[in-house]
C-alpha positions in Angstrom: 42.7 58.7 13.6 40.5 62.0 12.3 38.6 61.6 8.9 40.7 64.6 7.2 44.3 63.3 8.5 43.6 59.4 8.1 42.9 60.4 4.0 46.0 62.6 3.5 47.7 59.7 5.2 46.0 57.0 2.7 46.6 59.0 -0.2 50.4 59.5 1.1 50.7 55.9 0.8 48.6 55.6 -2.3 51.4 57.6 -4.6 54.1 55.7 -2.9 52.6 52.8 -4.6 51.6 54.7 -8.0 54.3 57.1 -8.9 57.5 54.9 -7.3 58.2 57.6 -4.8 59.4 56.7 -1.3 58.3 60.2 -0.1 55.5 62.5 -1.4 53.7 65.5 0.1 51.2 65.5 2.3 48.6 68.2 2.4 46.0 69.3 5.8 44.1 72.0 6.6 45.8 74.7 4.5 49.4 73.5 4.9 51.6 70.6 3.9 54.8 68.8 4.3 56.8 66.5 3.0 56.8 63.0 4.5 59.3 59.5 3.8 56.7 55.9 3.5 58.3 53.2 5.1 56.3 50.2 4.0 57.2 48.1 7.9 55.9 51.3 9.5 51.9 51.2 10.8 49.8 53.4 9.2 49.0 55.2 12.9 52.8 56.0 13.4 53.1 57.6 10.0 49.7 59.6 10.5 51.9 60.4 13.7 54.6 61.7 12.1 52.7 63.7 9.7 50.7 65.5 11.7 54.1 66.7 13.8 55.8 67.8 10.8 52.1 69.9 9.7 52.2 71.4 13.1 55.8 72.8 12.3 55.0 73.5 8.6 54.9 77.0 6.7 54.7 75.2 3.3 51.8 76.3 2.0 49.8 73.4 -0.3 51.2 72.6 -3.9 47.2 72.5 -5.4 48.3 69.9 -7.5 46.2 66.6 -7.8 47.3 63.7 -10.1 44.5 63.3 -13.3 43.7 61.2 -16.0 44.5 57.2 -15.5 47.3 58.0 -12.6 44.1 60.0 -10.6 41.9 57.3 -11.5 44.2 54.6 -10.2 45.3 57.2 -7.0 41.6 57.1 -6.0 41.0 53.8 -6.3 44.2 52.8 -3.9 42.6 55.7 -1.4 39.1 53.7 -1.6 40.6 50.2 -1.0 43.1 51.3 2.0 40.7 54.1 3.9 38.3 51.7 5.2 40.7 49.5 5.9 43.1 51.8 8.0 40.0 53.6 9.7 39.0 50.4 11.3 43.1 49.6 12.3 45.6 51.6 11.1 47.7 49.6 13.8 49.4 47.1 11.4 52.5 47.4 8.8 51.6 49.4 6.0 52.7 46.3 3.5 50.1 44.3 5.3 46.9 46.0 4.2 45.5 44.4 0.6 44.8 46.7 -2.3 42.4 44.4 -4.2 38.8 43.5 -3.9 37.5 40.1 -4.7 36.2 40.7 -7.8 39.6 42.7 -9.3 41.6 40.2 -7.8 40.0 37.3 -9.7 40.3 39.7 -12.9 43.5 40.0 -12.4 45.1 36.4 -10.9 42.9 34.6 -13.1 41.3 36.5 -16.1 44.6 38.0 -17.2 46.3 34.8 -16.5 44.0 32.5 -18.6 46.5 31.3 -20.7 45.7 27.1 -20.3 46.5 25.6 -23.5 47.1 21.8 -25.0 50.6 21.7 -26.5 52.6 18.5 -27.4 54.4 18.1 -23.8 55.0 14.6 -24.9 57.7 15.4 -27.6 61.4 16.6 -27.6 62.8 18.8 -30.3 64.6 16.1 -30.8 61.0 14.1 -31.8 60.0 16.3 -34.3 63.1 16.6 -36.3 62.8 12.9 -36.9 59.3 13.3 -37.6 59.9 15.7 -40.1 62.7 13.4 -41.7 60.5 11.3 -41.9 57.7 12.8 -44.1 60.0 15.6 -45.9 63.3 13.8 -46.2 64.4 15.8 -49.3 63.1 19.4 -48.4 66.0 22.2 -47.7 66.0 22.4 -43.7 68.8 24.4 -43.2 70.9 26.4 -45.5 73.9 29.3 -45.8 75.9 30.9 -48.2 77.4 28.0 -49.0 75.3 25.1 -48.8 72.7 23.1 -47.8 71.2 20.1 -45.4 68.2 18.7 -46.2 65.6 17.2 -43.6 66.7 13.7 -43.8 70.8 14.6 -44.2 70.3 16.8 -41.1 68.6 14.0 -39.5 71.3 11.8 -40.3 74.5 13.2 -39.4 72.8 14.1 -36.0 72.0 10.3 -35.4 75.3 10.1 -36.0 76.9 12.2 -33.8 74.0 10.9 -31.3 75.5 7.9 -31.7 79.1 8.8 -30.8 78.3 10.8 -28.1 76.2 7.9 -26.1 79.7 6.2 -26.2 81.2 8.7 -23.7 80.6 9.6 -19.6 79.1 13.1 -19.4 79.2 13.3 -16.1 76.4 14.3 -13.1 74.1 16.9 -15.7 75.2 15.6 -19.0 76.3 18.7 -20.6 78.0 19.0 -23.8 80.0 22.4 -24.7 79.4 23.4 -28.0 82.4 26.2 -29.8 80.5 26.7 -33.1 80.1 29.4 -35.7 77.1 29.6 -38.2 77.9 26.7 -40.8 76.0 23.2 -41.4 78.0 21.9 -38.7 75.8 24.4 -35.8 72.4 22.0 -36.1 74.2 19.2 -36.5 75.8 19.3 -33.2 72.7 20.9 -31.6 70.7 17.9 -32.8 72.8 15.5 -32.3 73.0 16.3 -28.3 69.9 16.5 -27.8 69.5 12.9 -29.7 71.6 11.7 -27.0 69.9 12.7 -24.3 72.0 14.9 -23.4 71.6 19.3 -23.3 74.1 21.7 -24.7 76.6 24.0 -23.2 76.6 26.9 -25.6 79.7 28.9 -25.6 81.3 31.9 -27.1 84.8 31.7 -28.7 85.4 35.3 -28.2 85.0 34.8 -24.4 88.3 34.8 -22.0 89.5 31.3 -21.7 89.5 31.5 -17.8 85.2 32.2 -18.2 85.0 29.2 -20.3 86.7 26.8 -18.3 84.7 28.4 -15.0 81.6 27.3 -17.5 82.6 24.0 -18.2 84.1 23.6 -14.8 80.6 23.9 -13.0 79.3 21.9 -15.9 81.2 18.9 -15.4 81.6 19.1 -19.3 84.0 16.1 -20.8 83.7 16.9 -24.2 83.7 19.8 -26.6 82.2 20.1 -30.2 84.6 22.8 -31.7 84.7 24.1 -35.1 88.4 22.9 -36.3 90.0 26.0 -36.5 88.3 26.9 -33.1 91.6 28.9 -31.1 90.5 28.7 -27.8 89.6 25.0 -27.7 92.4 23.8 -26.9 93.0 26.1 -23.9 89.9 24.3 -22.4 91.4 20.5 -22.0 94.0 22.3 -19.7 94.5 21.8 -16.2 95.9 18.9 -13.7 93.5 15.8 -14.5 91.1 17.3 -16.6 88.8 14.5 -18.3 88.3 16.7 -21.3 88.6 16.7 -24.6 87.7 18.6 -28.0 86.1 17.2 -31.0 86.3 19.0 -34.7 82.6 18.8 -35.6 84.0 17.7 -38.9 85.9 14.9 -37.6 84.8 11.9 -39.7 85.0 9.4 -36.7 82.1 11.4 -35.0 79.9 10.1 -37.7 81.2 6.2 -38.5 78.0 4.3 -37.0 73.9 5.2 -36.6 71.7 4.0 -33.7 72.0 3.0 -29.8 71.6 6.6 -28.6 68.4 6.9 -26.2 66.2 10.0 -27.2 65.7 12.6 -24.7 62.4 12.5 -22.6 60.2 16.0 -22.3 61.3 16.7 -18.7 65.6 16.3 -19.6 67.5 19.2 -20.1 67.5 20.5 -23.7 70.4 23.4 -22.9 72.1 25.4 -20.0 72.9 29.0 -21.1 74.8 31.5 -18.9 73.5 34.8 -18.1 75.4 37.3 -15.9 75.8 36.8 -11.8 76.1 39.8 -9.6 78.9 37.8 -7.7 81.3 37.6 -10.4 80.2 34.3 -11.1 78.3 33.4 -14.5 74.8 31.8 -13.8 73.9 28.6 -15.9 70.3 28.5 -16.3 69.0 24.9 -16.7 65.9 24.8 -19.2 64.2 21.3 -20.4 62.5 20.2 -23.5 58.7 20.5 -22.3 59.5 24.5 -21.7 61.2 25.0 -25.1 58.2 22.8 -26.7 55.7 24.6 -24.8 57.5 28.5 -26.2 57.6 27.1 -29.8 54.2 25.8 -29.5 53.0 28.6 -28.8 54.6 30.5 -31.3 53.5 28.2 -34.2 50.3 29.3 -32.6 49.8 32.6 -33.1 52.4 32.9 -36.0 52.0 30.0 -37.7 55.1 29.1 -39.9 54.7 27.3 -43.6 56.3 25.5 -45.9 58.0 28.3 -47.4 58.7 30.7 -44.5 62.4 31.4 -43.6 63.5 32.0 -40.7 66.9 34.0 -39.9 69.3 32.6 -37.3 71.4 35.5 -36.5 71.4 35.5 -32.8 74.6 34.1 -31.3 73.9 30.9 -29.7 74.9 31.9 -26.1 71.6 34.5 -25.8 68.6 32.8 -25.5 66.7 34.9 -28.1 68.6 32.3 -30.4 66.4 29.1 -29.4 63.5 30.2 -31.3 65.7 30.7 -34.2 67.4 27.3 -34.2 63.9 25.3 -33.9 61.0 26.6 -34.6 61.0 26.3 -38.6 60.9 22.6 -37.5 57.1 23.0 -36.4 56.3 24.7 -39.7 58.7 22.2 -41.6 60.2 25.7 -43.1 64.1 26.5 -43.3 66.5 28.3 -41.1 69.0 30.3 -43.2 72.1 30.8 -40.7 73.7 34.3 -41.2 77.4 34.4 -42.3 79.4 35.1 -39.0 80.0 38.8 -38.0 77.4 39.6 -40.5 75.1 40.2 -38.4 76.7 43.7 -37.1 75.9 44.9 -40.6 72.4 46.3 -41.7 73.6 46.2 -45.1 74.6 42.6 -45.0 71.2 42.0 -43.1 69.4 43.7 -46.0 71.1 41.5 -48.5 70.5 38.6 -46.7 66.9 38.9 -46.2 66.0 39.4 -50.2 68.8 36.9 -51.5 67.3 34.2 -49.4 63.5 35.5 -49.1 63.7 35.4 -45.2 60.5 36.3 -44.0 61.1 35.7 -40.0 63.7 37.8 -38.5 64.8 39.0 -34.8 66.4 42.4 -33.5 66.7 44.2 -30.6 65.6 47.3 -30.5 68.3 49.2 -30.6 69.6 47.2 -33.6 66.3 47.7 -35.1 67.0 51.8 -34.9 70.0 51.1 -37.0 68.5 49.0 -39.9 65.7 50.9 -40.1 67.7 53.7 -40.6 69.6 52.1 -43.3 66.6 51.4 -44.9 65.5 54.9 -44.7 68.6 56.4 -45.8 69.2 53.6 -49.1 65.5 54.0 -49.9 65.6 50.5 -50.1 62.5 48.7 -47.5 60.8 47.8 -51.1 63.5 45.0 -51.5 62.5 43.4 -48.4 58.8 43.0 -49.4 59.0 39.2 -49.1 59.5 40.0 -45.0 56.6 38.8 -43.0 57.4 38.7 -39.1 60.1 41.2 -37.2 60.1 39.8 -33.3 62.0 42.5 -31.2 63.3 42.0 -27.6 66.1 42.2 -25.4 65.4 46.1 -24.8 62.6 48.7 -24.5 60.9 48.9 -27.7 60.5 52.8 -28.0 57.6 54.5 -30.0 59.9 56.3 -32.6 61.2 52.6 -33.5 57.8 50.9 -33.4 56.6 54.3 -36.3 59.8 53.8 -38.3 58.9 50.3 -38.8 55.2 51.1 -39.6 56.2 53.8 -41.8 58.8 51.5 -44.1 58.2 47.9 -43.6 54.4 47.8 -42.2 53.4 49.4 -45.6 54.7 46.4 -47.6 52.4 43.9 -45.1 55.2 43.0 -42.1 54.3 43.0 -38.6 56.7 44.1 -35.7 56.1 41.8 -32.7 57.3 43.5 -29.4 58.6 40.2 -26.9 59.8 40.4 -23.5 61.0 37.2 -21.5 64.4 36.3 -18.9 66.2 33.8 -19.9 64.8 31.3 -16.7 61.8 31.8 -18.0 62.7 30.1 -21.6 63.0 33.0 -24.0 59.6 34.9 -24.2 57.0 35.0 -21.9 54.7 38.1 -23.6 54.0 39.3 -26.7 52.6 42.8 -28.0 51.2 42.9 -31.7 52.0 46.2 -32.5 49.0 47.9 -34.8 49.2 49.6 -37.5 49.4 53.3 -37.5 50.8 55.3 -34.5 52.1 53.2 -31.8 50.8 54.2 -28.0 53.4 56.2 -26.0 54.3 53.5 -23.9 54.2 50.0 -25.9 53.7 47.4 -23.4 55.8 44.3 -23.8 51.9 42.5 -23.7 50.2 39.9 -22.6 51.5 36.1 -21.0 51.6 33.6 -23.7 50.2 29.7 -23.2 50.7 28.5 -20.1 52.0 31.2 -18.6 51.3 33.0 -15.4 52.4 36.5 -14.6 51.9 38.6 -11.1 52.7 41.7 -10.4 53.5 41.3 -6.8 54.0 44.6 -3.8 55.7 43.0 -0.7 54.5 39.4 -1.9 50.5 40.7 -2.8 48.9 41.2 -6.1 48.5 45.1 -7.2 45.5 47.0 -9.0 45.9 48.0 -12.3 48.0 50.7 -12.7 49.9 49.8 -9.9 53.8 48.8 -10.2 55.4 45.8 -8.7 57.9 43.3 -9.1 56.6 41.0 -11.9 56.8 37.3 -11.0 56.1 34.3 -13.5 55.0 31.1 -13.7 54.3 28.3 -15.6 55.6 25.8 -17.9 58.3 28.0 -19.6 60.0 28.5 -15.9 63.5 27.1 -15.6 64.7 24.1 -13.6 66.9 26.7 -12.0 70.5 27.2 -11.8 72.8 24.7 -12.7 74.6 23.4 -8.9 73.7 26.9 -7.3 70.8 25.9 -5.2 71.7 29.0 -3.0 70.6 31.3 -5.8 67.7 29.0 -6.8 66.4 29.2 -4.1 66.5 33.2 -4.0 64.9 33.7 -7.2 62.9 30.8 -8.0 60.2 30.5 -5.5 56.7 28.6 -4.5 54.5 29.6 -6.6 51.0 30.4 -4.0 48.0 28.4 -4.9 49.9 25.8 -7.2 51.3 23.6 -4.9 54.9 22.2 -6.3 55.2 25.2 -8.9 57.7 27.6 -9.2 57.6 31.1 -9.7 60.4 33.5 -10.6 61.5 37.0 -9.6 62.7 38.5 -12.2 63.3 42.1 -10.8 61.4 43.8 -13.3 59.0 46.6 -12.4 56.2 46.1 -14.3 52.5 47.4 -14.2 49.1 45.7 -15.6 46.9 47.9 -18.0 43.0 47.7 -18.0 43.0 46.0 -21.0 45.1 42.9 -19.2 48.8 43.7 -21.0 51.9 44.6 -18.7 54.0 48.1 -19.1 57.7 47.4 -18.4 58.7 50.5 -16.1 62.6 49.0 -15.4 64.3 47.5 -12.2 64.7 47.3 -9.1 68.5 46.5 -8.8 71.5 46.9 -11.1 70.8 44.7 -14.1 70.8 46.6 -17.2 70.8 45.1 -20.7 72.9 46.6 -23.5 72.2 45.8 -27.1 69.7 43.1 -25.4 72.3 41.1 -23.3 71.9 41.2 -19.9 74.1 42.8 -17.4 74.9 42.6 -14.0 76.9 45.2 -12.7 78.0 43.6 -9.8 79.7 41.6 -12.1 82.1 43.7 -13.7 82.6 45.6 -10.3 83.5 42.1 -9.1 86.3 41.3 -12.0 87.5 45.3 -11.0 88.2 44.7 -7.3 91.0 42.2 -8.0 92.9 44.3 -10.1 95.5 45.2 -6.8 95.8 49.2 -7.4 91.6 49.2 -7.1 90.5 49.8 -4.1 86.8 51.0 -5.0 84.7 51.0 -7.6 81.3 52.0 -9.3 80.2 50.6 -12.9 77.0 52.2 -14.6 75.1 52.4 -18.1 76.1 55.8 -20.4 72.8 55.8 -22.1 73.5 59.5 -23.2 72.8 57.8 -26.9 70.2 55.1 -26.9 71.4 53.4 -29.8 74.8 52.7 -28.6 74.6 51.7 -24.5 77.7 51.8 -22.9 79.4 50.5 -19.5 81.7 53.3 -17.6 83.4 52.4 -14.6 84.6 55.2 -12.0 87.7 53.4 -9.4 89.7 54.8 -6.4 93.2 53.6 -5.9 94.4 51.7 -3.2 96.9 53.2 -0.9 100.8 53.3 -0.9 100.5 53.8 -4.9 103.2 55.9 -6.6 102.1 59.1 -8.2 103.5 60.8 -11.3 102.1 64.4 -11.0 98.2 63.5 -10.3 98.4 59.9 -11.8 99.0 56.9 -9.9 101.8 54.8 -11.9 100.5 51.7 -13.2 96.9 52.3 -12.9 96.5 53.4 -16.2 93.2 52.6 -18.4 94.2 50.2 -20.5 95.9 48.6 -17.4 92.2 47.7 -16.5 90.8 46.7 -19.6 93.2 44.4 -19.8 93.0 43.1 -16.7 89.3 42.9 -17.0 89.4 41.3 -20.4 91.5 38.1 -19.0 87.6 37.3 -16.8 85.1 39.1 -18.5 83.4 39.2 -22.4 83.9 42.1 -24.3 80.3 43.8 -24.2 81.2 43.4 -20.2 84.3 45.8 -20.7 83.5 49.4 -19.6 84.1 51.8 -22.5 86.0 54.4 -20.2 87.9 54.5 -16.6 87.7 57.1 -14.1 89.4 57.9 -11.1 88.5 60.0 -8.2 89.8 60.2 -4.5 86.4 59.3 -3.3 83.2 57.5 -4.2 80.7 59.5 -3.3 77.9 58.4 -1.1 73.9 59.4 -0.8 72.7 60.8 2.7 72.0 56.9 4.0 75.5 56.5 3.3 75.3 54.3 -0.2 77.1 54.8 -3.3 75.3 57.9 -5.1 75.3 56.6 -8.6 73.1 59.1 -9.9 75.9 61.8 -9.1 78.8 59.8 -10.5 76.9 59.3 -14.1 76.6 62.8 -14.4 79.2 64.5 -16.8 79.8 67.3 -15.2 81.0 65.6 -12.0 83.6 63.4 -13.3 84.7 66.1 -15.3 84.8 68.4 -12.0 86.3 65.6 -9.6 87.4 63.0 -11.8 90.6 61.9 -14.0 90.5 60.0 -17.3 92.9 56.8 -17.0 
């Protein structure tokens, strides 16, 4: 291969692995053309094809050459691959390394020194008995209506420990919990775990036919339900169903103290559900030593006293809510649990902080947007001066949010904590400190917290800096996996290379290092999206569509049109032999499908809008063009509102 074309070749390639295009423009001797990179392809057949579609080309050269940092990483890609492909340009173009010795060692192991002693010995479960212990009397938990102390919490968990160790739970011991935020939440929470056995969170607002498919995979016999809980009785249902519910203020569940064995630090402390893109909910199985090991390093870096107060807002069935139901333990401080529904409010959130001198609080960011503004239109971030610590995750953290925090809660002292973490990888797994002042354009979502490793991986090999990849992690916050799926385990969580019986997992995140050792969130590489910081697999609602009978296609995506409000549209085509009624097929009407929907699927999965068209429309490779169906202007054009 010739000097001139084996560069433009290299450089080809080189933004193909910098900008996230899968073609760019190739420029020789005066002329240029535009070329596809096929990562299986050898570098010699591409420099092939390149210089056949230059031989044909009247496109005269663009002049335009990447600069700043992009150049800087662009050139330093061209220097790693051109020797390389000059000597053999023969192999796949996946094949050829992009790091040197030395920046691979910066990267693998300088970014990713993260090795620190934490109390892998203990449960949760451990230090709440601890703390008992040495601060029986001190306010652990409170809400608008009462309060446990240390030792009563303690107690009434025992307790329930207690009657719980009486009954079979089955293969995983799982027990479902259907709870709102009162004194009875920790109670049951604590007194699982005393038992040694992990809870089942659950959502009461969810479609009895998800729950039982929950508890169902589970192997769940018993349910801690608040009294008045309406949908637990639909859950004991069902030819020889085992089940049954318990009022969490039965008095029989707390009649006797002691016999329950503790959990151990490698049992199961909970199993949330996170979407599937198969219809199917994934339960994600997490142990004590990973939730010790996230809260240990929290108490860390943001060390929690005495008098600190952190807000439990977070419904229990997103993960964000784990550091919000323990962590105060570390610090011996109190968790103030938000009265339900509340938490939609930034008015009731404002009240709550300075009535009970929270100082810890979570949001995601597009939550954040909305207080804030509150705050800015009331004139009122001087009440919330007692406010030390605002963790935000779930979303991209945007530079507008990060400088309306600085401008009205930064001044009185607070600090905005940018977090980013999948749920099978316990919660959090980075952290950005945001500084004071202007934020950068992009905030990263930072740097791996203890005992965490992070790789940004290009066809299963580390990148330069700069470069994007699929981001990969390890370490001791990585899940067991999912609960009797080892299909999907095994597709996700994989060996992690040079740590022999370690896991790593995929979590289908395009991410990018920086120089200064942080990672930039970029987006996906698949349909997961999050909206208002849940995660969402489209597959899954396109799943729950497809057996409604008059759908015969269909196409869900994100309406991000306003940032603060994400919302879920779905576009369907009808299935043949239905019955018109002018251009309207009779029965397959919109609210036909939400309700058909709603019987399987929670309500932030319900799209907010139904379209209908004749025909999907598809991309020149013959896929689905989403890009074309979220655009306005052609379901306005092609489409009719159901």
């Amino acid at each position: 291969m010739i000097p001139a074309l084996a560069r433009a070749v290299v450089r080809a390639v080189a933004e193909h692995y910098v900008d996230r295009t899968n073609s760019c423009v190739v420029e020789v001797g005066g002329r240029s053309v535009e070329i596809g990179i096929d990562p299986d392809e050898s570098f010699d057949s591409l420099a092939a094809r390149i210089a056949v579609g230059l031989e044909s080309s009247d496109r005269p050269p663009s002049g335009e050459m990447a600069s700043g940092d992009g150049g800087a990483v662009l050139s330093g890609v061209v220097v790693a691959l051109l020797p390389q492909v000059l000597a053999d340009g023969s192999r796949p173009i996946r094949t050829y390394p992009l790091l040197g010795d030395a920046e691979r060692d910066k990267i693998l192991c300088e970014f990713n020194a993260t090795d620190v002693a934490f109390p892998d010995d203990l449960t949760i479960y451990d230090l709440l008995r601890a703390r008992a212990e040495d601060s029986a009397d001190r306010i652990a938990v409170s809400t608008d209506d009462g309060t446990l102390t240390y030792g009563r919490l303690a107690d009434r968990a025992e307790r329930l420990s207690t009657f719980l160790a009486r009954r079979d739970h089955g293969a995983h011991g799982v027990v479902a919990v259907l709870a709102r935020r009162t004194l009875d939440l920790p109670v049951s929470l604590f007194g699982i775990l005393g038992a040694g056995l992990a809870y089942l969170p659950l959502d009461p607002c969810s479609p009895p036919e998800r729950l039982r498919q929950m508890i169902g995979k589970c192997g769940v016999t018993t349910i801690l339900a608040d009294r008045d809980c309406p949908v637990a009785a639909c859950l004991t249902s069902g030819e020889g169903s085992t089940r049954e519910v318990f009022a969490l203020d039965a008095a029989e569940l707390y009649a006797r103290a002691g016999g329950a064995k503790p959990p151990e630090p490698r049992d199961l402390c909970y199993v949330i559900h996170t979407s599937g893109s198969t219809g199917e909910p994934k339960g994600v199985m997490v142990e004590h030593r990973s939730v010790m090991n996230r809260l240990a390093w929290m108490q860390r870096r943001f060390p929690l006293a005495g008098q600190d107060v952190v807000l439990q807002k977070t419904p229990i069935v997103f993960d964000v809510s784990v550091w919000e139901l323990f962590w105060w333990l570390f610090g011996g401080a109190r968790m103030h649990l938000m009265r339900p529904g509340a938490e939609r409010f930034p008015l009731a959130i404002e009240e709550t902080i300075e009535k009970h001198d929270v100082s810890v609080v979570h949001f995601v960011p597009s939550m954040l947007n909305v207080f804030l503004s509150h705050l800015r239109t009331e004139a009122s971030a001087h009440r919330l001066a007692g406010l030390r610590l605002l963790f935000s995750s779930g979303e991209t953290l945007l530079p507008p949010t990060a400088a309306a925090f600085d401008e009205l809660l930064g001044r009185n002292g607070a600090q905005l904590v940018n977090l980013y973490g999948p749920t099978e990888t316990t919660v959090d797994v980075t952290a950005f400190e945001c500084p004071a002042g202007p934020p950068p354009d992009r905030i990263p979502i930072g740097r791996p917290i203890d005992n965490t490793r992070m790789y940004v991986l290009r066809h299963g090999q580390p990148v330069p800096v700069g470069v994007y990849g699929t981001l990969f992690v390890a370490g001791a916050g990585v899940a067991r996996g999912y609960l009797d799926d080892q299909a999907r385990t095994a597709e996700r969580f994989l060996p992690e290379p040079g740590h022999p019986g370690q896991s790593m997992y995929d979590t289908g995140d395009i991410c990018r290092w920086t120089a200064a050792g942080e990672l930039e969130y970029l987006g996906r590489d698949d349909l997961q999206i999050k909206i208002r910081g849940i995660r969402v697999e489209l597959g899954e609602v396109e799943h729950a569509l497809l057996e409604v009978p008059l759908v015969a296609g269909c196409v869900v995506f994100a309406d991000s049109a306003d940032p603060v409000r994400v919302v879920l549209r779905a576009v369907v085509t009808e299935a043949k032999g239905n019955v018109h009624m002018g251009n309207r097929p009779v029965g397959l009407t919109g609210d036909r499908l939400r309700t058909e929907v709603a019987r399987k699927l929670p309500g932030y999965l319900i799209p907010a809008s139904f379209d209908l068209v004749e025909a999907l429309p598809l991309t020149a490779t013959g896929k689905v063009d989403r890009t074309l169906l979220a655009r306005p202007e052609f379901l306005q054009t092609h489409g009719t509102r159901l």
